[in-house]
Structure formats: C-alpha cells, structure tokens
C-alpha positions as CSV (number, residue, x, y, z in Angstrom):
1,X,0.0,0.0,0.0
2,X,1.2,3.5,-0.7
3,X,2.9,5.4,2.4
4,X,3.8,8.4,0.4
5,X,1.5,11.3,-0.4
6,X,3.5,11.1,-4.0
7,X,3.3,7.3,-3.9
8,X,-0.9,7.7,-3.6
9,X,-1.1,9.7,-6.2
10,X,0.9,8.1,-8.3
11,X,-1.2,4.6,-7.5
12,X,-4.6,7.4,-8.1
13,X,-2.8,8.0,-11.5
14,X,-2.0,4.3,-12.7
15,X,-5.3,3.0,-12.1
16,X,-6.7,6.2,-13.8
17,X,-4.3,5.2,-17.0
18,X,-5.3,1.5,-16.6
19,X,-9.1,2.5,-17.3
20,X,-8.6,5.1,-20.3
21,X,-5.9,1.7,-21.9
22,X,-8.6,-0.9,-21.1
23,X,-11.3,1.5,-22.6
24,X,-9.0,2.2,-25.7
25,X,-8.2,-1.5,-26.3
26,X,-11.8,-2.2,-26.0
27,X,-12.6,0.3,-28.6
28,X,-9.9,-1.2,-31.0
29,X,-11.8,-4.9,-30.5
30,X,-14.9,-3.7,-30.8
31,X,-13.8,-2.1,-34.9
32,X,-12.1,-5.3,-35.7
33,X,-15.5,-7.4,-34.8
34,X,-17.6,-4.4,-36.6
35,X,-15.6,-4.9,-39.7
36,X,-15.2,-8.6,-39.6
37,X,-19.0,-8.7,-39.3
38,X,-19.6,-6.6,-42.4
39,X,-17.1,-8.9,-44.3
40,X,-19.4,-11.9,-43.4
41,X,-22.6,-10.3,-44.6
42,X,-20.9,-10.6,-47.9
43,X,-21.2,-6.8,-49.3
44,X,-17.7,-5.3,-50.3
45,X,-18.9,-1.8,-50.2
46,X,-20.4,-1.8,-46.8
47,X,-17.2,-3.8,-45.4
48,X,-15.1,-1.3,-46.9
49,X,-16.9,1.5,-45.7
50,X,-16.6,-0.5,-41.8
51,X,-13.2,-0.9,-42.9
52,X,-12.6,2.8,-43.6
53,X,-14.0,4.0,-40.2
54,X,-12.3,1.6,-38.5
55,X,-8.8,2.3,-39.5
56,X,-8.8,5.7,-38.1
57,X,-10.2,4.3,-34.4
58,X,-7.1,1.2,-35.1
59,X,-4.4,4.3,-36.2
60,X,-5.2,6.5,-33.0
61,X,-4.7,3.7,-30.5
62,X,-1.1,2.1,-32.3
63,X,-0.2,6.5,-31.6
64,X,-0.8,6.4,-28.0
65,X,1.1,2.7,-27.8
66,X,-1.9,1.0,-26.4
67,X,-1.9,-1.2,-28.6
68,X,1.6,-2.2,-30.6
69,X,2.0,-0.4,-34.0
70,X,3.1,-3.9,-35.9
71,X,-0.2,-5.9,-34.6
72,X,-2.3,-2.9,-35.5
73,X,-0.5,-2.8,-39.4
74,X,-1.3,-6.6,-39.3
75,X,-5.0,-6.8,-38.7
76,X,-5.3,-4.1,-41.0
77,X,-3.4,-5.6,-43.8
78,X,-5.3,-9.3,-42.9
79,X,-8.8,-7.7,-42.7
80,X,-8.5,-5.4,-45.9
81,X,-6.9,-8.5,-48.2
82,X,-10.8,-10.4,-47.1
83,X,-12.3,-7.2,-48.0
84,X,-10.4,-7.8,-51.2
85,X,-11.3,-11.1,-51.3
86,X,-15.0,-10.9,-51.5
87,X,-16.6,-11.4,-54.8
C-alpha cells in the first residue's frame, strides 16, 4: 500500500491510465469485430466503408502505444486483403 503522499497519487494516476488503456483497447476490439462482421454479410462496399472508419479508431490507439504499431498494421493488412477477397 502507498505510504507516500507522491506514492498515492501516483497509485490514483495508474489506475486512472489502466481505465482510459482498457477503454482504448476495448474500442480497437470492438472495430475489428464491426468490420469482420460486415465482411461476413458478404457486401464489399459496406465492409469497406466498416473498414474505412475503422482504421482511423485502429491508427489513434497504435499513436498512443496502447496497442503495438506492428499488430495494429497486421489486422489491418489481414482484414482489408478479405475485403479484397470478396466477390
């Protein structure tokens, strides 16, 4: 347990920062399932429309290092080549 007056507010401020990363990382989940569900309806334009929107909410988190740039470039690259894929 903190002692420290510093030591409390630094604990105040972690668990602060641990809320706004789970929040984040919940945010980037929930655009990879929004666009993985328009890819299995089977309509290009809407999944690349998804797609579109969702990159931006993907880009911001890999900024802030929530989430690791390299994963991020991944599920982008692996969720626009089904977009791609679609007839």
């Amino acid at each position: 347990m903190a002692n420290t007056a510093q030591a409390r507010k630094r604990a105040r401020q972690a668990e602060a920062t641990r809320m706004r990363n789970a929040s984040l990382k919940s945010a980037l989940r929930t655009a990879v399932k929004k666009v993985k569900k328009a890819i299995a309806t089977g309509d290009k334009a809407a999944a690349a429309k998804t797609m579109l929107e969702s990159q931006s909410v993907m880009d911001k988190i890999a900024d802030k290092k929530i989430a690791h740039k390299n994963m991020v470039s991944r599920t982008k690259s692996r969720l626009s080549s089904a977009i791609k894929a679609l007839a």
